[in-house]
Steps between C-alpha positions, in 0.01 A plus 500: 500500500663849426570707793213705431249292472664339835517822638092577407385183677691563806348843526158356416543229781595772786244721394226205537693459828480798627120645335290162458405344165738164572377193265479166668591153260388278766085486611427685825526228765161491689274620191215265543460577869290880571637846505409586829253251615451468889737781547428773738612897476760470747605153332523631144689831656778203648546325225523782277796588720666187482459447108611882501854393677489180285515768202718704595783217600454388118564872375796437703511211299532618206734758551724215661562313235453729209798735624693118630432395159629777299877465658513101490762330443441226355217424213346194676439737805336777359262228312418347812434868669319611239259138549450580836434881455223400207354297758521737761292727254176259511549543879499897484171468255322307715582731822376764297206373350398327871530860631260621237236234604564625872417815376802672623844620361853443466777641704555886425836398561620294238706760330697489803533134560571440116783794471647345855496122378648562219817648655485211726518207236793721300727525837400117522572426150805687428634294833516218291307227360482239753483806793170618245361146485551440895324862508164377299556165716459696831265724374271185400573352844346800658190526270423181540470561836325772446226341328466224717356729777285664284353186452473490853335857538265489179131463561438192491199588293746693215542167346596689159776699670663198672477327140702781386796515853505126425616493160704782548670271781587263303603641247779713729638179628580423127657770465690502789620138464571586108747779666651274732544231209656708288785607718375737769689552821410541820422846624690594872240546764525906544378505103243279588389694825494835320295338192232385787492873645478630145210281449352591767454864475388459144239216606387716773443817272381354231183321685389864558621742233 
């Protein structure tokens, strides 16, 4: 692909990132169950804040592995980023079109959390490949995590959101194992502490704003 083209879809795929519009290639998980049914105000206001966190960490996402992807070392890595961020795109569509159905709105934020991700994954990425790979591998680790007690805080009657935190779970542990596989290393425990604290703040904002 010339550079320009290149450089055109990588624009296109922030600005979907950042604005809305993202195109999923998978079905939403959950479909066949309904929209809201059995959910009260104050449980549709929750899990519109947890879906809205669940969106922004894939705007993070995306920013990730687009900016890890563009200084790559090595071919076979940047095709196996680029997998995992096309997949993490189906997760960001879903987030957003969940959020619609919940009739409330993405985080105001995501300039800010795109723009700061992005720096993240170059600093990570020009580090070197396997300190990039053990990056996503943490990163993965984390969101799974994540995810998992989402699961655990979802209404149990939002059967169409938990579809959606489910897939998106599994799909992060393939991604984090594909990391790992391929070569990542180990992160040392203080980058792993400050990642959680990171995480945190954002998780904490973004449920609100």
């Amino acid at each position: 692909m010339p550079p320009i083209d290149r450089l055109i879809l990588e624009f296109d795929t922030a600005l979907r990132s950042v604005v809305g519009g993202a195109n999923a290639h998978r079905p939403t998980p959950g479909s066949e169950a309904g929209a809201n049914t059995g959910l009260e105000v104050a449980e549709r206001k929750h899990s519109a804040g947890l879906m809205r966190v669940n969106h922004v960490g894939e705007v993070c996402a995306q920013a990730l592995y687009q900016s890890q992807k563009l200084v790559a070392r090595n071919p076979d890595i940047q095709a196996m980023l680029d997998h995992s961020r096309q997949e993490e795109m189906d997760h960001l569509a879903w987030c957003e079109t969940r959020l619609l159905e919940l009739g409330s709105h993405t985080s105001y934020l995501n300039p800010l959390w795109y723009a700061g991700s992005f720096v993240i994954g170059l600093v990570a990425g020009l580090a070197g490949d396997k300190w990039s790979l053990g990056f996503v591998s943490e990163t993965e680790k984390q969101v799974e995590n994540h995810l998992e007690s989402h699961l655990e805080k979802l209404p149990k009657e939002d059967q169409r959101s938990r579809a959606i935190v489910d897939q998106m779970r599994i799909d992060e542990i393939a991604h984090g194992q594909a990391a790992k596989n391929a070569g990542g290393a180990n992160l040392p425990e203080p980058i792993q502490k400050i990642m959680q604290a990171m995480s945190k703040v954002m998780t904490t904002t973004a449920y609100k704003i």
